[in-house]
C-alpha positions in Angstrom: 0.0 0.0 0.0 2.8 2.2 1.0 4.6 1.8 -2.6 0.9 2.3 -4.3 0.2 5.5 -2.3 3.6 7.2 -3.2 3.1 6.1 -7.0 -0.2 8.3 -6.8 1.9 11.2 -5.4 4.3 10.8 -8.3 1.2 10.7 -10.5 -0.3 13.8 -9.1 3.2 15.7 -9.1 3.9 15.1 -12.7 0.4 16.2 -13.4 0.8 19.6 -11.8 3.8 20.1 -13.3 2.9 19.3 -16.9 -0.5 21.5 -16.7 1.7 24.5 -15.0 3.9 23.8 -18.3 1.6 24.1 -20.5 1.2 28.1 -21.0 5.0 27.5 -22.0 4.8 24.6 -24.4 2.2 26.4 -26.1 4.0 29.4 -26.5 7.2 27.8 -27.6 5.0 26.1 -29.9 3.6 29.1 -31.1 7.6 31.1 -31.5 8.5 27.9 -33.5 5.1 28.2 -36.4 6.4 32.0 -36.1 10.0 31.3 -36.9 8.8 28.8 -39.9 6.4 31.8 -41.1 9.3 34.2 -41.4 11.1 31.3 -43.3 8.3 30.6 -45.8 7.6 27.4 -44.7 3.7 28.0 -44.2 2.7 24.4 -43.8 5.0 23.8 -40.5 4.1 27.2 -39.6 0.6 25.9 -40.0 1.3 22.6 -38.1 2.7 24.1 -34.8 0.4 27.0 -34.7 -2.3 24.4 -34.5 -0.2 22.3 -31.9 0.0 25.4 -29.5 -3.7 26.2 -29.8 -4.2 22.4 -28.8 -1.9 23.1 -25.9 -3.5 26.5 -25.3 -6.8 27.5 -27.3 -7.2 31.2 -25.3 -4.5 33.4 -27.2 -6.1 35.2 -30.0 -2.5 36.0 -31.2 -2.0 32.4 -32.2 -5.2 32.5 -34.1 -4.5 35.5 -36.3 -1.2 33.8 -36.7 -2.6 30.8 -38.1 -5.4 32.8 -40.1 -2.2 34.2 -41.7 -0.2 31.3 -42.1 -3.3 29.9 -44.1 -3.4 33.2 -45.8 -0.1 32.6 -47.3 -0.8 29.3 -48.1 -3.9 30.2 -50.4 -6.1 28.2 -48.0 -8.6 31.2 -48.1 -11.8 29.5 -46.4 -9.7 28.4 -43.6 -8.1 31.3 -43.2 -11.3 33.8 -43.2 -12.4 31.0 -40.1 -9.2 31.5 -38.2 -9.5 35.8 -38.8 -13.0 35.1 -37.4 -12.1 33.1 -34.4 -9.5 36.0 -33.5 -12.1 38.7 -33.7 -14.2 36.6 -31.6 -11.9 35.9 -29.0 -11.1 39.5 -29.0 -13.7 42.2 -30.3 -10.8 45.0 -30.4 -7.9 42.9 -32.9 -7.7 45.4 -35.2 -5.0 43.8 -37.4 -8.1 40.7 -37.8 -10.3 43.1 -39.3 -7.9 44.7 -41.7 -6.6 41.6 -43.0 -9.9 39.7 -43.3 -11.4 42.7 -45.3 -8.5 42.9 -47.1 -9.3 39.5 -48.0 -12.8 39.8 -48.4 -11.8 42.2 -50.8 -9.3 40.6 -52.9 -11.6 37.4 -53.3 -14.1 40.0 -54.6 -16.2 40.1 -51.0 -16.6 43.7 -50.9 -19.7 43.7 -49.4 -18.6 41.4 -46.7 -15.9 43.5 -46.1 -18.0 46.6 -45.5 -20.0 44.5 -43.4 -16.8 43.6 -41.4 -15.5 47.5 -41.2 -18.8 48.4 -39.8 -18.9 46.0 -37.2 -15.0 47.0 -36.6 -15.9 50.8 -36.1 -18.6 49.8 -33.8 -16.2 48.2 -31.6 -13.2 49.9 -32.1 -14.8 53.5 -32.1 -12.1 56.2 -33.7 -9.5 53.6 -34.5 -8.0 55.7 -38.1 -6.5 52.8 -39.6 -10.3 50.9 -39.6 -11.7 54.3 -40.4 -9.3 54.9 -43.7 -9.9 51.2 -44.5 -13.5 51.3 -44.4 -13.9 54.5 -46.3 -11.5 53.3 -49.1 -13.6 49.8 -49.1 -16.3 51.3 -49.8 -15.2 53.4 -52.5 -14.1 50.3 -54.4 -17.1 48.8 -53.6 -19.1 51.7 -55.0 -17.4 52.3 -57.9 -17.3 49.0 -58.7 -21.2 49.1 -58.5 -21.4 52.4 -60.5 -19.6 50.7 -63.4 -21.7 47.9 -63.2 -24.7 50.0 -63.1 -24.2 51.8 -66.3 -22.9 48.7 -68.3 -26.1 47.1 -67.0 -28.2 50.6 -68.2 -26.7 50.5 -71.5 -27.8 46.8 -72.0 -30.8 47.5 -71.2 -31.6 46.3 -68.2 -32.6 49.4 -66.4 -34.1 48.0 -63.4 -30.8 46.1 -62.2 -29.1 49.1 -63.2 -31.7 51.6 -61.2 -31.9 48.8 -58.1 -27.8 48.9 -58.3 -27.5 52.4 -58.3 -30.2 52.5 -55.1 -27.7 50.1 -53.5 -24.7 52.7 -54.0 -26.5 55.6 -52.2 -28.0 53.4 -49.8 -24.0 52.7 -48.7 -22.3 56.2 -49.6 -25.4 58.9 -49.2 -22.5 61.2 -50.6 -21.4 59.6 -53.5 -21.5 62.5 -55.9 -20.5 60.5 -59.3 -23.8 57.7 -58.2 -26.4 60.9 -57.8 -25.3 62.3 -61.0 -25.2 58.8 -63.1 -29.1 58.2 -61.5 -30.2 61.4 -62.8 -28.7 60.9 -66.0 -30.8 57.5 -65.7 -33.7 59.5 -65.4 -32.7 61.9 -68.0 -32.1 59.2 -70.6 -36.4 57.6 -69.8 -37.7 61.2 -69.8 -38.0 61.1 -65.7 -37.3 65.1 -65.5 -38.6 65.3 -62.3 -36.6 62.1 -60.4 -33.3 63.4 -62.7 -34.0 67.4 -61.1 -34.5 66.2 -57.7 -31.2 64.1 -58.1 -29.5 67.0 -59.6 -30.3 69.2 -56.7 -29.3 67.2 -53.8 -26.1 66.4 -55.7 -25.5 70.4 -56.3 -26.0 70.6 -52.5 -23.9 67.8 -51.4 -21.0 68.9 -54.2 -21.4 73.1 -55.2 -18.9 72.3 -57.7 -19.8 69.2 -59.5 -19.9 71.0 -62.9 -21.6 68.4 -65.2 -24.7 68.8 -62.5 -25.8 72.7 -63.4 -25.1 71.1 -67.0 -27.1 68.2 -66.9 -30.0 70.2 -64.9 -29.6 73.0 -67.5 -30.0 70.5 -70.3 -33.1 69.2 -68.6 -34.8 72.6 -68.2 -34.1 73.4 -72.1 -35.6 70.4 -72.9 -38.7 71.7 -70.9 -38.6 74.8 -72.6 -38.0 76.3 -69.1 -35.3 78.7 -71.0 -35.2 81.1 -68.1 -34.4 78.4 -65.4 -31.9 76.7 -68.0 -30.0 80.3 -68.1 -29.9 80.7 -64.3 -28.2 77.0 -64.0 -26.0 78.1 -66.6 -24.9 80.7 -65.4 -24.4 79.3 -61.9 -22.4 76.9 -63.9 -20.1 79.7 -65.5 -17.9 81.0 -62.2 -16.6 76.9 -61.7 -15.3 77.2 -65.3 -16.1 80.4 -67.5 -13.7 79.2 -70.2 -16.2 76.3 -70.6 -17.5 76.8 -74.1 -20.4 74.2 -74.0 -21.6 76.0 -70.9 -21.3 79.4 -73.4 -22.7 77.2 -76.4 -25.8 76.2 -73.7 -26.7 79.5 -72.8 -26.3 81.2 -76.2 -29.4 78.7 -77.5 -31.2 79.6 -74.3 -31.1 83.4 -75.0 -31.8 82.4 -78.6 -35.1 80.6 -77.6 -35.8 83.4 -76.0 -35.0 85.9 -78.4 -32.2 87.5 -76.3 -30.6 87.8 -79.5 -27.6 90.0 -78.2 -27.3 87.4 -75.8 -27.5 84.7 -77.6 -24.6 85.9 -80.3 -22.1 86.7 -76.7 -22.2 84.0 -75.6 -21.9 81.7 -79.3 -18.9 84.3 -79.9 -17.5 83.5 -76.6 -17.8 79.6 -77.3 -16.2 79.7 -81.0 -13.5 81.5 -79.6 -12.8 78.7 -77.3 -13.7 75.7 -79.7 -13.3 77.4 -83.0 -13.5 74.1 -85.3 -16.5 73.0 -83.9 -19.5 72.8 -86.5 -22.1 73.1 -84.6 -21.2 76.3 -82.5 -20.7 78.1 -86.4 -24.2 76.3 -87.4 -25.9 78.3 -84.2 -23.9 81.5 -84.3 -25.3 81.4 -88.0 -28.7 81.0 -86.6 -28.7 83.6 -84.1 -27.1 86.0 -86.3 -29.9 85.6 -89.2 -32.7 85.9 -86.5 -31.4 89.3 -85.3 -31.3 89.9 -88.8 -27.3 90.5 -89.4 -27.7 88.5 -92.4 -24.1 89.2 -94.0 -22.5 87.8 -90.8 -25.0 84.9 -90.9 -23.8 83.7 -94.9 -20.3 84.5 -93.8 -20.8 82.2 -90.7 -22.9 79.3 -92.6 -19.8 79.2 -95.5 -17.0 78.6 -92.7 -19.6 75.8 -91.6 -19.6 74.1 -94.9 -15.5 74.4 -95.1 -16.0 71.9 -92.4 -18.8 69.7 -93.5 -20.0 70.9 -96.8 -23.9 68.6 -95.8 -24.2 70.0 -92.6 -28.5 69.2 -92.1 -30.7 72.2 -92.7 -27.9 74.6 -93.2 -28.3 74.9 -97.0 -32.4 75.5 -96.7 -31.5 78.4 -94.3 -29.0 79.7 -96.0 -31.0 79.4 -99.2 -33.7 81.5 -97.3 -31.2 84.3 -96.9 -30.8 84.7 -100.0 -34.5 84.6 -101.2 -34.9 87.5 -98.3 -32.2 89.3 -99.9 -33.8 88.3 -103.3 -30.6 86.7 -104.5 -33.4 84.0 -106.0 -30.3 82.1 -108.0 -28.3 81.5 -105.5 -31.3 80.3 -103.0 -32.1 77.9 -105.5 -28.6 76.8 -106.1 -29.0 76.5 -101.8 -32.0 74.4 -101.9 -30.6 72.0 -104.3 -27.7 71.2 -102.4 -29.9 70.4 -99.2 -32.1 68.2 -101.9 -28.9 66.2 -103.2 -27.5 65.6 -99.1 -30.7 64.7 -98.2 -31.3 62.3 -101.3 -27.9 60.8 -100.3 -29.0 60.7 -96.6 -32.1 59.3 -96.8 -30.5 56.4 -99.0 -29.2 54.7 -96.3 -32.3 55.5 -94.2 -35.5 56.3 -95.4 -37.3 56.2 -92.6 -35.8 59.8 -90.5 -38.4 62.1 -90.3 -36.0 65.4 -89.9 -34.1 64.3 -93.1 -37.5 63.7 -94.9 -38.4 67.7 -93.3 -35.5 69.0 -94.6 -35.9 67.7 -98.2 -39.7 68.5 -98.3 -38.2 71.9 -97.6 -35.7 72.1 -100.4 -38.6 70.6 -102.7 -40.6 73.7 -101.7 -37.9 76.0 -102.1 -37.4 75.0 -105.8 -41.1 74.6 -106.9 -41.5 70.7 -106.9 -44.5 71.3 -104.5 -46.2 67.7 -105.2 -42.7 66.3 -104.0 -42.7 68.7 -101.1 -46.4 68.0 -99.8 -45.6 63.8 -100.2 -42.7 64.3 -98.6 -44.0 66.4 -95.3 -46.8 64.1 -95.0 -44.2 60.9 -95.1 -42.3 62.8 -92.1 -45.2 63.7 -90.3 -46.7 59.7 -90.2 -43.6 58.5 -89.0 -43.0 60.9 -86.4 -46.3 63.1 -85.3 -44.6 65.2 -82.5 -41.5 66.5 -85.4 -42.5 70.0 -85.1 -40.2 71.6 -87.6 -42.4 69.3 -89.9 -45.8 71.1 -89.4 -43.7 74.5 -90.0 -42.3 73.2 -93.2 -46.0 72.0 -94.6 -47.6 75.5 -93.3 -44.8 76.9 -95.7 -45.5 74.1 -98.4 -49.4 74.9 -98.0 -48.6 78.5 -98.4 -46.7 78.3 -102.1 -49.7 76.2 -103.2 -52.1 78.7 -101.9 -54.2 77.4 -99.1 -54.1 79.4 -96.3 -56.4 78.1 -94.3 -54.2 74.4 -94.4 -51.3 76.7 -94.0 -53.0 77.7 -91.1 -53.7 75.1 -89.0 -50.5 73.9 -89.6 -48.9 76.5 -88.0 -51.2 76.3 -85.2 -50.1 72.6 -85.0 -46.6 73.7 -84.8 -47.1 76.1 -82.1 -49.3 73.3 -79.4 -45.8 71.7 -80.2 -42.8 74.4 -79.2 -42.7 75.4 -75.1 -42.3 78.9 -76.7 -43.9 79.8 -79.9 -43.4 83.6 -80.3 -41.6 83.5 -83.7 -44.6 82.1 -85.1 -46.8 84.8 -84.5 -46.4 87.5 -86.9 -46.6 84.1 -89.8 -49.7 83.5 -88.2 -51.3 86.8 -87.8 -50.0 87.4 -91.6 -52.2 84.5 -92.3 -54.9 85.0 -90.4 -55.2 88.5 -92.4 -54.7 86.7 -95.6 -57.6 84.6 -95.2 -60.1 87.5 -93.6 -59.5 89.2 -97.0 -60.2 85.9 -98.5 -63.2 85.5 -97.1 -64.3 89.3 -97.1 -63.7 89.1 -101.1 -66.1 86.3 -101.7 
């Protein structure tokens, strides 16, 4: 009994001892898988990490350790476990969170990652390194989303795209680039009202997001709100007044609304900043004929055609220039070019009611008035709303002498333009004309 009962003491002894060891085998365990990280050798890194948390499973150290062994090793599903256990064992590991988003993120988890950061601000409060890692995070994230959002748009599936998009400013309230692609969204299906609500919180959030007053002064023009279009504008102008589409933008705006001094400022202002572009001369022409500085309107339409020589509609109003000025030659010489570009146009596609309006305007202007009248009408049933259509058959009704047709034409043209005011001294001129009609009968 006496041998037995000191055997048990042994028994006991050793015991003690080996579980007071233990905190040291697991952390010379745990120095070993370290010196085999440094060395590269991830797997017996791997193996004594795992050893010393078998010894000792209470040190969060040893599981971020591991999480990063497997890391290296390209064991990802282990490792986002391991990063997990660490945060679990200890809410306030900071260098857990960073590398598991990092991770998150460069297996294309960006969501999760967010996820992650948010939880990680939570705990850790005003840590900066979580902060600057969550903000960048979710600026991949979000851009990443945009992208997507607008390849998705242009494919044509608009309500992934729009439901994307919601996603974005759900995450980043802020995000000035997502407000401004939305209401270009809205822009694009005619939602003026979603697109000017987007465009005004954006303005708001960012004073000088530029292509904002732009976009929102596009809208308004398209409204025929030419007075709110010129005040965006010009807001626009102090963030960039060497900006000649801004200048380009409010020059039609004044022109609209017969600001015609305006009008030609501000076109100047924008040639002189983009001289070769065609479509600045082609409305610097047009402003300069409608305040009626006719020379400088031919002289501006002939630089246009040293640039493109078929620019659309150009030759039928350069061609009514010159019947105002009764050169009749050269108008007809005018009209026939716009007949033979639009012949050549049309060619390719028969079917464009603006071409079809410009020809059935060149057919008028050279007496083929059968050719006109078939040719409005052809524009007119494949597009009803064309509105420079109905002001090309009032003129085509006119040379053939019907001025009540020519009439109610122009009428039609006018329930079509926001602002109609250049077509009331044609209309009152035929209203007259047929009162004397009818008073000579």
């Amino acid at each position: 009994m006496r041998i037995l009962f000191k055997f048990i003491i042994i028994l006991v002894l050793l015991a003690a001892l080996a579980y007071a060891g233990r905190p040291h085998l697991a952390l010379y365990l745990y120095n070993q898988g370290l010196e085999y990280y440094d060395e590269g050798s991830y797997d017996k890194a791997i193996d004594s990490f795992r050893k010393s948390l078998k010894v000792n499973n209470e040190e969060s150290a040893v599981n971020y350790a591991l999480a990063s062994a497997y890391l290296e090793n390209k064991m990802m599903p282990e490792a986002i476990d391991e990063y997990k256990l660490t945060i679990q064992k200890d809410p306030a590991y900071c260098d857990a969170y960073c590398d598991l988003a990092q991770l998150y993120i460069n297996e294309g988890l960006t969501k999760s990652a967010i996820n992650l950061l948010k939880e990680a601000e939570l705990k850790l409060g005003s840590n900066r390194r979580i902060k600057r890692l969550a903000s960048n995070t979710r600026t991949i994230y979000t851009g990443d989303r945009l992208n997507s959002a607008a390849d998705l748009f242009l494919a044509g599936a608009k309500p992934q795209a729009y439901k994307l998009l919601d996603e974005v400013l759900k995450i980043r309230p802020d995000f000035a680039q997502a407000r401004y692609c939305l209401a270009y969204f809205y822009f694009s299906d005619n939602n003026y009202d979603k697109a000017i609500a987007q465009l005004k919180d954006l303005i708001e959030i960012d004073p000088e997001f530029l292509e904002a007053y732009k976009l929102l002064g596009d809208i308004y023009f398209e409204e025929g709100k030419y007075t709110g279009a010129i005040d965006i504008y010009s807001s626009a102008l102090p963030l960039d007044y060497n900006n000649a589409t801004i200048h380009n933008n409010l020059g039609l705006a004044y022109m609209h609304m017969e600001r015609y001094r305006e009008a030609a400022e501000h076109l100047e202002k924008s040639l002189s900043l983009n001289p070769d572009n065609i479509d600045i001369h082609y409305n610097l022409a047009s402003v300069y004929r409608d305040r009626g500085l006719l020379d400088k309107s031919i002289s501006e339409y002939e630089r246009l055609f040293e640039y493109i020589p078929d620019y659309p509609r150009a030759h039928n109003n350069l061609a009514d220039i010159y019947d105002a000025q009764e050169r009749y030659e050269e108008a007809a010489a005018e009209y026939e070019k716009e007949k033979e570009y639009s012949l050549e146009k049309l060619s390719s596609d028969p079917d464009d009611s603006f071409l079809l309006t410009n020809l059935a305007h060149a057919y008028d202007g050279i007496g083929e008035y059968a050719q006109a009248k078939e040719t409005i009408s052809r524009a007119i049933e494949l597009r009803p709303e064309n509105r420079e259509a109905y002001v090309t058959l009032a003129r085509i009704e006119e040379s053939l002498g019907d001025h009540e047709a020519s009439l109610a034409a122009l009428e039609k043209a006018r329930s079509l333009y926001a602002r109609s005011e250049f077509m009331d001294k044609d209309i009152l001129r035929l209203k007259e004309a047929l009162s004397s009609e009818r008073g000579g009968r």
